[in-house]
C-alpha positions in Angstrom: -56.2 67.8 63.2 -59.3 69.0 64.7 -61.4 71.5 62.7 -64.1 74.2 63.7 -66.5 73.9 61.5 -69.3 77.0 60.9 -72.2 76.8 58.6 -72.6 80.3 56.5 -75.7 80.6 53.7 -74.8 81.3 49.8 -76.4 82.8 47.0 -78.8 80.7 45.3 -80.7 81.3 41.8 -84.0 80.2 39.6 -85.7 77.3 41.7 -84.9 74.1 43.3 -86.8 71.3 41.1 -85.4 67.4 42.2 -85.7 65.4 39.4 -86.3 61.8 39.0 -83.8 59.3 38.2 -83.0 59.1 34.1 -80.9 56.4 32.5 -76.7 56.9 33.0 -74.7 57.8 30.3 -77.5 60.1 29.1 -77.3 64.0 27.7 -78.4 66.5 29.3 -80.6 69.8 29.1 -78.1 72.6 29.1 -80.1 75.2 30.3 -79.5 75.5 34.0 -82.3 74.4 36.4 -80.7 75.9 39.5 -77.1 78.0 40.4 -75.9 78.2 43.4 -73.5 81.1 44.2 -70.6 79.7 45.9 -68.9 83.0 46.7 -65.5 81.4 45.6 -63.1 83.4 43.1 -62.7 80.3 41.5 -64.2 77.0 40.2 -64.5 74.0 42.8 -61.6 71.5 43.0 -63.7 68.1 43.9 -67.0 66.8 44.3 -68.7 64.2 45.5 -72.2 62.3 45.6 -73.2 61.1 49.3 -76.8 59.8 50.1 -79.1 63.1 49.3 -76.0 65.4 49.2 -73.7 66.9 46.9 -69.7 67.7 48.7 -67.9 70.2 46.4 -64.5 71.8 48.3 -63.0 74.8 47.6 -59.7 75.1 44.8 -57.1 76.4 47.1 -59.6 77.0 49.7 -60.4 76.3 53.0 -64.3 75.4 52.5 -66.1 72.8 51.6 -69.7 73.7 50.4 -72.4 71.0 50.9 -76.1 70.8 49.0 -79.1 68.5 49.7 -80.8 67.4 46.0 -83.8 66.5 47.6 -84.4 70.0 48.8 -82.2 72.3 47.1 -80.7 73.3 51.0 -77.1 74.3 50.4 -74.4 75.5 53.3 -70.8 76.3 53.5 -68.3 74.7 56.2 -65.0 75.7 57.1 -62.6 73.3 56.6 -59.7 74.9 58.9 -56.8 76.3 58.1 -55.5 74.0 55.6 -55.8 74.7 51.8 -56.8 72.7 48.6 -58.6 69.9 50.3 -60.1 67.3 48.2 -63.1 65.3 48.8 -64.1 61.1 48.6 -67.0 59.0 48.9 -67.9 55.5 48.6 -71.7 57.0 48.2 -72.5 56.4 52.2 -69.2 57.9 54.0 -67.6 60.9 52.8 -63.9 62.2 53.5 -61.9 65.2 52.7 -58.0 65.8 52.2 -55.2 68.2 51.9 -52.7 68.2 49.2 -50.3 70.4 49.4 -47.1 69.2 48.4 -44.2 69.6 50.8 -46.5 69.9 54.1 -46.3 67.5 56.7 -48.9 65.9 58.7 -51.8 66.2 56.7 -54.9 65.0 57.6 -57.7 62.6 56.3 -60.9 63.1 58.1 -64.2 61.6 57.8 -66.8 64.2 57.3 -70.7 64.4 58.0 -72.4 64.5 54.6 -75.1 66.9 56.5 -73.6 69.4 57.9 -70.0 68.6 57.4 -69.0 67.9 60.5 -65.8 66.4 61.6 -66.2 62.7 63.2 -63.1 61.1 62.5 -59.3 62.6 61.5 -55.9 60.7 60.8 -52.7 62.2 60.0 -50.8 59.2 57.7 -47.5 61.3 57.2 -48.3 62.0 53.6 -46.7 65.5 52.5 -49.2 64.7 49.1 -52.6 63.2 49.1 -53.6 61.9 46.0 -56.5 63.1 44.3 -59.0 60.4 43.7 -59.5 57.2 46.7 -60.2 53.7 46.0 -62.7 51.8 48.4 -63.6 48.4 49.4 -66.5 47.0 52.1 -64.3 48.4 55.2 -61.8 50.6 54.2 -60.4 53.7 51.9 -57.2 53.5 50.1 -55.3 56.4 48.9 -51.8 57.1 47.6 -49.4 58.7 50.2 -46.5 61.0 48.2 -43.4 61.7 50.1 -40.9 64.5 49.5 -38.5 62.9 47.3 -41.5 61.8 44.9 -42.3 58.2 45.8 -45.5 56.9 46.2 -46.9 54.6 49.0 -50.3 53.0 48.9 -52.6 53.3 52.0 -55.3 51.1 53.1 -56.9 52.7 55.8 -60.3 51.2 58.0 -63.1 53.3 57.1 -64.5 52.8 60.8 -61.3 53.8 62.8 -59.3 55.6 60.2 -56.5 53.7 61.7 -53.5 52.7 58.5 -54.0 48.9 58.1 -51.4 48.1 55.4 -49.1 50.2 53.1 -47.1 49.5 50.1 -44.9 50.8 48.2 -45.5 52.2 44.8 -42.0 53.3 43.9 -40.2 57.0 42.8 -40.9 58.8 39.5 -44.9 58.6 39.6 -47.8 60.9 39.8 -49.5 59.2 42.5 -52.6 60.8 41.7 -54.9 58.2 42.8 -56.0 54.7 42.9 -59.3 52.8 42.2 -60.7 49.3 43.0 -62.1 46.9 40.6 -62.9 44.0 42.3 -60.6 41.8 44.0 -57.8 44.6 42.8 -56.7 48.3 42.7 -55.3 50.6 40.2 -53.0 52.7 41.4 -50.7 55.1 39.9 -47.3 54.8 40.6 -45.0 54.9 37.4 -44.9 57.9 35.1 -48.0 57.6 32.5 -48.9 54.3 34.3 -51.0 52.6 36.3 -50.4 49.7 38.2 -52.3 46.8 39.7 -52.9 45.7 43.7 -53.8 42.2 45.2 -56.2 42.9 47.7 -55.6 39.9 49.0 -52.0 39.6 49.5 -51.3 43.9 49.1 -48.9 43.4 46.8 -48.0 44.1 43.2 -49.2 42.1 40.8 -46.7 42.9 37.9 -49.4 44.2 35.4 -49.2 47.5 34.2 -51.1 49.6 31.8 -50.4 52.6 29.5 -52.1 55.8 30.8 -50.3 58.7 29.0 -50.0 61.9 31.3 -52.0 60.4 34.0 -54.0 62.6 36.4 -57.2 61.0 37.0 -58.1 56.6 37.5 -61.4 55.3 38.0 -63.0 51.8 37.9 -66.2 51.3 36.6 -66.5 47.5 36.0 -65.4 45.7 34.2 -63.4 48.6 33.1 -60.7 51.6 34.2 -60.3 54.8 32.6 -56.9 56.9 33.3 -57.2 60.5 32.5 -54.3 62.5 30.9 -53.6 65.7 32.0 -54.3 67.3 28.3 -57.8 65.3 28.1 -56.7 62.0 26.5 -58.3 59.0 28.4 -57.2 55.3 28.0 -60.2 52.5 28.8 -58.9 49.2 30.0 -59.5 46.0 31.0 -60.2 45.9 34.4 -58.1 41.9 34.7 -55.8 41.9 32.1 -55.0 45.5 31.1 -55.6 45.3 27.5 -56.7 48.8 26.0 -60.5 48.7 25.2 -60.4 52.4 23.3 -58.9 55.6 23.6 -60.3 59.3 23.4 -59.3 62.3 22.5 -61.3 64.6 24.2 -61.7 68.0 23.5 -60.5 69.7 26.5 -57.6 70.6 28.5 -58.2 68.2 31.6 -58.0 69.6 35.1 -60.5 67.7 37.1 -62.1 64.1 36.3 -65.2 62.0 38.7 -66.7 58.6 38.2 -70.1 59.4 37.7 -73.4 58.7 36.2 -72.0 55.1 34.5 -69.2 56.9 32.9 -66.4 59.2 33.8 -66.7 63.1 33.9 -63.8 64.7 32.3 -63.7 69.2 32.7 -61.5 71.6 31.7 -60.1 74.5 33.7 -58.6 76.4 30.5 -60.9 75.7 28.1 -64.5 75.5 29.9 -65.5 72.0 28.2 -66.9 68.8 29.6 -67.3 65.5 28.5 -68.3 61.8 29.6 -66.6 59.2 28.2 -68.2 56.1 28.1 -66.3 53.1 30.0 -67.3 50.3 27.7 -66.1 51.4 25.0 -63.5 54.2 25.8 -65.1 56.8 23.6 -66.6 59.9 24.2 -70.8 60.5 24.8 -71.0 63.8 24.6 -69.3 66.6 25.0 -70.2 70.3 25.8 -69.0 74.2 26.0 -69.6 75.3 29.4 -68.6 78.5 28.4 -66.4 79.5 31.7 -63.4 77.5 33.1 -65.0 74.1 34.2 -63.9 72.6 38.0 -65.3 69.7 39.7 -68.1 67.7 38.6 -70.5 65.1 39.7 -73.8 63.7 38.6 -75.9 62.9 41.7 -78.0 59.7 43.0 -81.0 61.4 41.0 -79.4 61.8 38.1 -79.0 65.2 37.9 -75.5 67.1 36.7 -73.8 69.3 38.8 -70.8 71.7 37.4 -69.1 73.8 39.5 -67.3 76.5 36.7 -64.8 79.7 37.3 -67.7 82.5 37.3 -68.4 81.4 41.1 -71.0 79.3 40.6 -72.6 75.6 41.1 -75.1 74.8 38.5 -77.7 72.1 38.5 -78.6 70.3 34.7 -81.4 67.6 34.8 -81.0 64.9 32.4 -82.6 64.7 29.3 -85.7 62.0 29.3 -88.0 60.2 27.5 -91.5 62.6 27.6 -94.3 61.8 30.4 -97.3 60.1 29.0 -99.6 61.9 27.0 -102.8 63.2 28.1 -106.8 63.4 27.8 -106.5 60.4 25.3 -110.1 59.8 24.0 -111.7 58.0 20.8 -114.7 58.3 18.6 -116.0 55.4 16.4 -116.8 56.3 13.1 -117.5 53.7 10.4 -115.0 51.0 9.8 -113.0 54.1 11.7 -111.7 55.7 14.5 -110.3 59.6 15.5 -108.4 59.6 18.5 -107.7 63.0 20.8 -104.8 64.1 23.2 -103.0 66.8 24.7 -99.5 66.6 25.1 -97.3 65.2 28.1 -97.0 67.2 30.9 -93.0 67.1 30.7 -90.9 66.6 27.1 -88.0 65.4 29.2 -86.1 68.4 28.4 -86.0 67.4 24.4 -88.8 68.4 22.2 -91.4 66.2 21.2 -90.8 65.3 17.7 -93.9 62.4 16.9 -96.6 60.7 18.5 -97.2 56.8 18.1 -100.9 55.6 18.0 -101.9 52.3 17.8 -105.2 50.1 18.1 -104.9 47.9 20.8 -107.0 45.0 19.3 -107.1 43.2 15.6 -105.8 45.5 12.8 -105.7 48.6 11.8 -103.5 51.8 11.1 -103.4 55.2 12.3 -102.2 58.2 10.9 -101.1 61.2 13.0 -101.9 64.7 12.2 -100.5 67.1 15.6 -102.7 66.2 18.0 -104.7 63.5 16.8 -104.8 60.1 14.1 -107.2 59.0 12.0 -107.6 55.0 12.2 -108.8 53.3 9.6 -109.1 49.2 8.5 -110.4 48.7 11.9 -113.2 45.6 12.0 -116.5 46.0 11.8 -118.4 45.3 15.8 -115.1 45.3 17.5 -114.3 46.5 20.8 -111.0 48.8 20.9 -108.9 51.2 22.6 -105.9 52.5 21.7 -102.8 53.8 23.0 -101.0 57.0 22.7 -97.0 57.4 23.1 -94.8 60.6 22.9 -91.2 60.4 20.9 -88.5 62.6 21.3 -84.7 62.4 20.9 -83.9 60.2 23.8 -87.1 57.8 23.6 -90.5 57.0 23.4 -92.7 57.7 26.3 -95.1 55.2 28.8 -98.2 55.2 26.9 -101.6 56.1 27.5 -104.9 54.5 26.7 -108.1 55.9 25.1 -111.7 54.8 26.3 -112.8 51.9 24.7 -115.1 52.3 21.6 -116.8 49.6 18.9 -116.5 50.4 15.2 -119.7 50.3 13.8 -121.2 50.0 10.2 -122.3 53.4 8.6 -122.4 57.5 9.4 
């Protein structure tokens, strides 16, 4: 299939601010730092993080809309006149599908991550494409759903897009997806199953695991979480199978991403999100978008992006520890010391809650009063300095140092 691609501007909203990279797994400041208006009637239906760019196509839709983190640049391409197409990455390439069930001759394309541009296109004869791709060094693998129900795996050459090997998954499944953990995939093929690949040989290795109501399957070593269409998730072992922890998360499940060091879990219904975290198989967090929630997908920054039903993309930044704090001086007083500062430029996006002084020689204690300590049982003709250091919910802060003063005897 070829596809004529045309770039149209959207809305955008508040500025463009490109974060810096926080820890994974982390919360996040839920006041929006930028929304794009997608012009869509509905939430977006996958995502995807590539290099500097975020993918997110269109539910039922025909677009695929495209937005640089570095700049806050953001486009819409026309994906043709197919509908529902879904997006995959291996975080370099980046590839789009259709799915709707009981059309022939779908296609799988390769897709610029710039400009969306078409470079490459099969047609594997799948009348279903599953949601969620699998990849190793050189290829893509995705699940390939015929008419009658039954599920074929593909492994597909990421450079030629020609179909290297195929296997089949058998009749009765989902086949919403597959994922690779290693030398293996996860795929699902039976009802409320998943089950596991040879690389190697492509073939079944007889190991299945549990995944109740299946929709989403994603490896994030040296565990896989399955989805469940009404929010459930089930973490495994990535080698043997055996259940590391189940959640119940609050939301009716509609789309789910690898992403950030956990997995993204949203609800269309219900408007909720939550991560659940892949090493233990519980949930992080979990938060009230407030509108029907679609694709999303944390970025190579760190930064959240939620596409939701009102039409629109919104960027969240991570929470962080604060920056360092600021102006740090001393004064010696006898046997004593004050010490000054201003606060950090940045809180992280959690308010500061303490400040942790400390002499940076011999003994000595400092109490905190706002914006500076008083230091006291500090020796007599010694040299210090002393360093400053901003707490809030997610840390402590780099810390800064004072000038260097010596505490003397007397007023």
């Amino acid at each position: 299939m070829v596809l004529t691609t045309a770039l149209v501007a959207v809305g955008i909203v508040a500025a463009f601010q490109s974060p810096a990279t926080a820890a994974p797994l982390s919360n996040f400041n839920w006041s929006a730092n930028q929304s794009i208006s997608t012009g869509w009637p509905a939430a977006g239906s996958a995502a995807a993080s590539v290099g500097d760019s975020i993918l997110m196509t269109q539910d039922w839709g025909t677009q695929l809309l495209i937005v640089n983190t570095v700049t806050g640049a953001h486009s819409v391409t026309n994906l043709g006149s197919y509908m529902h197409p879904d997006v995959y990455s291996d975080g370099t390439q980046a590839f789009v599908s259709a799915q709707i069930p009981g059309v022939s001759g779908l296609s799988l394309e390769e897709v610029s991550p710039v400009d969306g541009t078409v470079l490459n296109s099969v047609s594997p004869g799948c009348p279903w494409i599953g949601r969620h791709a699998g990849f190793t060094s050189t290829a893509i693998l995705i699940t390939c759903v015929d008419s009658a129900g039954a599920a074929t795996l593909l492994e597909i050459s990421k450079a030629s897009l020609a179909v290297q090997r195929s296997l089949p998954l058998g009749a009765g499944g989902t086949g919403f997806g597959v994922t690779v953990a290693g030398g293996y995939a996860w795929a699902s093929g039976a009802q409320n199953a998943a089950v596991q690949v040879d690389l190697t040989s492509f073939q079944l290795t007889g190991l299945t695991a549990s995944c109740p109501g299946l929709t989403g399957i994603y490896a994030v070593l040296p565990s896989v979480v399955c989805v469940g269409v009404d929010g459930p998730t089930t973490t495994f072992d990535s080698m043997s199978g055996a259940v590391i922890g189940t959640a119940a998360t609050p939301i009716q499940a509609y789309m789910s991403s690898a992403s950030g060091g956990g997995v993204l879990v949203s609800g269309h219904n219900d408007g909720n999100l939550a991560m659940v975290d892949p090493s233990t198989g519980g949930l992080v967090w979990s938060h009230a978008m407030g509108s029907g929630v679609g694709a999303a997908v944390i970025d190579s920054r760190g930064s959240l992006w939620v596409s939701t039903n009102d039409g629109y993309l919104r960027q969240f930044l991570q929470l962080q520890v604060p920056s360092a704090p600021t102006s740090v001086t001393a004064a010696a007083g006898s046997g004593s010391a004050t010490v000054y500062w201003a606060p950090p430029a940045s809180d992280g996006g959690s308010p500061i809650t303490s400040y942790v002084v400390s002499p940076t020689a011999g003994t000595g204690t400092c109490t905190v009063s706002g914006l500076s300590a008083s230091c006291s049982g500090l020796s007599i003709g010694t040299a210090y300095t002393f360093t400053v250091a901003a707490v809030n919910a997610v840390g402590t802060s780099p810390a800064s140092r004072s000038n260097s003063i010596v505490v003397r005897v007397g007023a």
